[in-house]
C-alpha positions in Angstrom: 76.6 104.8 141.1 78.3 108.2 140.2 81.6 107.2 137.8 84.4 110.1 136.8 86.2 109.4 134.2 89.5 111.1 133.9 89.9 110.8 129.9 92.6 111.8 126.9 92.7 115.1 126.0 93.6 113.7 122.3 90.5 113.3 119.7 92.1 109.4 118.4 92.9 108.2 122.1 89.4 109.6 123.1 88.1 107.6 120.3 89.3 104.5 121.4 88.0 105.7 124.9 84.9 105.0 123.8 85.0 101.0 124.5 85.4 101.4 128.0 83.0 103.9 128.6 80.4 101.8 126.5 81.2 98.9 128.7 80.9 100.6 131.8 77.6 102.0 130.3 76.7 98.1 130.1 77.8 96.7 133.6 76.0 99.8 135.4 73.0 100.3 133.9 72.4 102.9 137.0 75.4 104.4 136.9 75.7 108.4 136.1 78.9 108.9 134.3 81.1 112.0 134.8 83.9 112.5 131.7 87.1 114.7 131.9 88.0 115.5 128.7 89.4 118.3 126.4 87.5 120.7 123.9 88.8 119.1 120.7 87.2 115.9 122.1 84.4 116.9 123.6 81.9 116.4 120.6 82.6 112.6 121.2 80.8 112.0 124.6 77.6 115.1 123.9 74.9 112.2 122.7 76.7 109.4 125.6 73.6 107.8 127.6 73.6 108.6 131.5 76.0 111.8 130.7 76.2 113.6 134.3 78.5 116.2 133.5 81.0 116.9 130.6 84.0 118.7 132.4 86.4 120.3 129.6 89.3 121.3 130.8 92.4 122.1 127.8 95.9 121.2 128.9 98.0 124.5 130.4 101.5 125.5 130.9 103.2 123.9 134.1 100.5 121.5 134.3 98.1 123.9 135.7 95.1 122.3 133.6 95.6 119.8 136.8 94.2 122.3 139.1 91.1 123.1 137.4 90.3 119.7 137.4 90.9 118.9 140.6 88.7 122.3 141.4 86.3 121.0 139.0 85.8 117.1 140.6 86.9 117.7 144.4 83.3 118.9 146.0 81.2 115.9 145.1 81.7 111.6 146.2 82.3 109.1 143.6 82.1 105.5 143.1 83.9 104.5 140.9 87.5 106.7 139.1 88.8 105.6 136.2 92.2 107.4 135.6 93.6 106.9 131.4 96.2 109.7 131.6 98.1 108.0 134.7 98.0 110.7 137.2 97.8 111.3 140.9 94.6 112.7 140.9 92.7 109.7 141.8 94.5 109.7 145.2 93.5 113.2 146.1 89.5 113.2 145.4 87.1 111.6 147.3 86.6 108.2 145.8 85.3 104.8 147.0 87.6 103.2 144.2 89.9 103.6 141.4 91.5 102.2 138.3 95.2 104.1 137.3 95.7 102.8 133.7 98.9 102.8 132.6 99.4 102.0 128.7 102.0 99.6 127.1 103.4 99.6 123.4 103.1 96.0 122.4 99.4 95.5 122.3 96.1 97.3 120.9 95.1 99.8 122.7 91.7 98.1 122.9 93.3 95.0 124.0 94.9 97.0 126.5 91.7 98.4 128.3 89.6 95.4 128.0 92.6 93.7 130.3 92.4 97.1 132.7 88.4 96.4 132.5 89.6 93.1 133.3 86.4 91.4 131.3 86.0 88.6 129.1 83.2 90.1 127.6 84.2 92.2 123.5 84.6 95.6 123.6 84.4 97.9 120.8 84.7 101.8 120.5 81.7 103.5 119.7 80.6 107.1 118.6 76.7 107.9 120.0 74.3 109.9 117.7 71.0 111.1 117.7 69.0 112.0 114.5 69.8 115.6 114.2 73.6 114.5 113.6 72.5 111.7 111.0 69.7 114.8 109.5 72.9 117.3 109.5 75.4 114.9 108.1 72.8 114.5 105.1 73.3 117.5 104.0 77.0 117.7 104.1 77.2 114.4 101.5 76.8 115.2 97.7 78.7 113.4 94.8 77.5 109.9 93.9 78.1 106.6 95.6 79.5 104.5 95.9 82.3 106.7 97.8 86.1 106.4 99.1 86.7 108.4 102.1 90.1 109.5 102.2 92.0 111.8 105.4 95.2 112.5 103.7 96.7 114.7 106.6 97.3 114.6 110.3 98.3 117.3 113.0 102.1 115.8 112.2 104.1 115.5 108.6 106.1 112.8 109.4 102.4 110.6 109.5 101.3 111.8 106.2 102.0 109.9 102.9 102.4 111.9 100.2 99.4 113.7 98.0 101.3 113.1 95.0 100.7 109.6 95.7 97.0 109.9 96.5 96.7 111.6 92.8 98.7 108.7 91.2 96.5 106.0 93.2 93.1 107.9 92.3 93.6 108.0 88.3 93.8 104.0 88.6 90.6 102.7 86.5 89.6 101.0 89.4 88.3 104.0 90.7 86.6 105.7 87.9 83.2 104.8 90.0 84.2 106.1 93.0 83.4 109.5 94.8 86.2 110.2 96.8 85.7 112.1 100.0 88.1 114.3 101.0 88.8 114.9 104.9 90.6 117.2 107.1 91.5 120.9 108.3 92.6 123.1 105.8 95.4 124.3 108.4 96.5 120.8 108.5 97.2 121.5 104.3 100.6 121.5 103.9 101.3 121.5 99.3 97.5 123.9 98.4 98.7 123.3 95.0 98.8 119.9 94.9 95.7 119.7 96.9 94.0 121.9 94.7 95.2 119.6 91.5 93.5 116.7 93.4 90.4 118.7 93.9 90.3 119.6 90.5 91.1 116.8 88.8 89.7 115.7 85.4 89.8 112.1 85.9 88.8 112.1 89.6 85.4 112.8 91.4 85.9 114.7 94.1 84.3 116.3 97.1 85.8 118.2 99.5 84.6 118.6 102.9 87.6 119.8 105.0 86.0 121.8 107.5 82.9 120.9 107.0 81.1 118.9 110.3 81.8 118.0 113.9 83.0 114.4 114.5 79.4 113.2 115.3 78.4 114.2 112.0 80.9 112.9 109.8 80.4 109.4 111.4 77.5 109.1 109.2 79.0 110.1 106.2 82.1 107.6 106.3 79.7 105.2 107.2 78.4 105.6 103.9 82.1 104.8 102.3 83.1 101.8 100.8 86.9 102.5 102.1 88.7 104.9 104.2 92.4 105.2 104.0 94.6 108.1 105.5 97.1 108.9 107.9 97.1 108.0 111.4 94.5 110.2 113.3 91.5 110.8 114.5 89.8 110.6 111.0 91.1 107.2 111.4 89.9 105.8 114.4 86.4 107.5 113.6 86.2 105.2 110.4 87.1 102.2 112.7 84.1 102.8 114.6 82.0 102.3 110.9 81.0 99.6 108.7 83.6 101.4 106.0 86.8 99.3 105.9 89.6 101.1 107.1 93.0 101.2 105.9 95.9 103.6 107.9 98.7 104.3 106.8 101.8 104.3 109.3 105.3 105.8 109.7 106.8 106.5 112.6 103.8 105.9 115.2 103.2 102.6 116.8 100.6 100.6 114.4 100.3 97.9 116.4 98.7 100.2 119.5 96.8 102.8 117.5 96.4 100.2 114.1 92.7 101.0 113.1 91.1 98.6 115.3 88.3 96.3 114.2 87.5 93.2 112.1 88.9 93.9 108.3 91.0 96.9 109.1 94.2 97.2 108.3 97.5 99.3 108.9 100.2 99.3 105.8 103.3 99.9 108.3 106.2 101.7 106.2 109.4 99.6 107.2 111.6 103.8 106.6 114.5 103.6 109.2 114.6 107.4 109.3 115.9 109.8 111.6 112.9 111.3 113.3 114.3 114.7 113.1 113.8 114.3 109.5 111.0 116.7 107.7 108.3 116.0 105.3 107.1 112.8 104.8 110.5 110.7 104.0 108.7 108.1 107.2 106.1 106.7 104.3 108.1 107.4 101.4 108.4 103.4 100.7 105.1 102.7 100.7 104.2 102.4 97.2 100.8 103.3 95.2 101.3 99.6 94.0 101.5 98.0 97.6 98.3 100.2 98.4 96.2 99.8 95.3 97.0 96.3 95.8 95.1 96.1 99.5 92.7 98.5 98.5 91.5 95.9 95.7 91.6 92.7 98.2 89.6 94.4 100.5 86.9 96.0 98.4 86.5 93.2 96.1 
């Protein structure tokens, strides 16, 4: 059974991807599986079982990133197409069947594809690895556990809470025995001098590895963690798919859709009315250290 799967171009929706495909992988044990999916994302689906083909394709002006996928998919027969980005393309390739998903805003996005799957059966995103991304994540990990991983920054402001408040949370007793392990890119760094005062820090343990890894190889490491809290992103959903409890942190995105999914994770939802033209991080401004030292505690204790 040859399966194309037309998937998000977006690292966090790719993430949560990941359930489908798994369950797919389950209920077609000979299936060959064919994924659509963009260069940011495409470290995701390189260890996947039964990968056929990996077809990246990055989005262009005008939609033209359309084209070279259809270019890319049109020559060969499939079995089965499984559409998440709600296009057309489904009904110009040569396909015995397929599945349009279209999304909604009022349930987890989990919950959403298990009713497309249309299975009673749990579903759960998942990131494959083999031993030379557990062997390489080794060596990215120093500092001493037990460890906090914390993604303090997304690809949007508004998402972020603020680094002053990481500092404040951080020199909290409770975490005197922690490591905390910093995520992210560095062009995602939007105060360096404040970052650089967290980094540098008398009273915290820090270690930095922004930059450091592809996605595989961080999995390991944050399964290592005791905690993850950050923004919401793709560091987010990647700690969902660990043991390490997962707290996000949400402003203006939809928590209850892209809320870290997964028993014992949580979303602290800031209740900000703001304008969404504003700038900075005025969206998680109410959320206090106090409220978030105060989950942070119930859920590691």
């Amino acid at each position: 059974m040859k399966i194309l799967i037309i998937n998000y171009s977006r690292i966090g929706d790719s993430i949560l991807s990941t359930a489908l495909i798994k369950h797919l992988l389950d209920e077609y044990p000979e299936s060959q599986i064919s994924i659509v999916t963009s260069s940011i994302s495409q470290d995701l689906f390189k260890r996947m079982p039964r990968l056929e083909n990996l077809i990246v394709i990055d989005k262009r002006k005008y939609s033209l990133h359309w084209l070279d996928i259809w270019k890319m998919v049109i020559n060969q027969k499939w079995d089965l197409t499984i559409d998440l980005r709600s296009s057309y393309l489904s009904y110009i390739i040569r396909t015995k069947k397929y599945k349009i998903f279209k999304g909604c805003n009022k349930i987890p996005k989990v919950e959403q594809l298990k009713k497309f799957l249309n299975t009673t059966k749990e579903i759960t995103p998942h990131i494959w690895l083999n031993e030379k991304d557990v062997s390489e994540s080794k060596k990215l990990l120093s500092g001493n556990a037990p460890y906090i991983a914390v993604a303090p920054f997304s690809n949007w402001p508004q998402k972020d809470w603020s680094l002053q408040k990481y500092i404040d949370l951080f020199q909290s007793d409770f975490f005197k025995e922690f490591t905390i392990l910093l995520f992210g890119q560095s062009r995602d760094i939007r105060n360096k001098e404040l970052f650089n005062r967290l980094l540098n820090h008398n009273k915290i343990k820090v270690v930095n590895l922004f930059d450091q890894g592809n996605l595989r190889q961080l999995t390991p490491i944050i399964d290592e963690c005791d905690l993850f809290i950050g923004s919401d992103s793709a560091l987010m959903h990647l700690a969902a798919t660990t043991k390490c409890k997962t707290i996000g942190l949400f402003g203006p995105t939809n928590d209850v859709v892209y809320g870290p999914w997964g028993a014992g994770n949580i979303s602290i939802k800031s209740d900000a009315n703001n304008d969404k033209n504003s700038t900075g991080n005025k969206y998680l401004e109410n959320i206090s250290v106090e409220e978030v030292y105060k989950m942070i505690r119930n859920i590691v204790l």
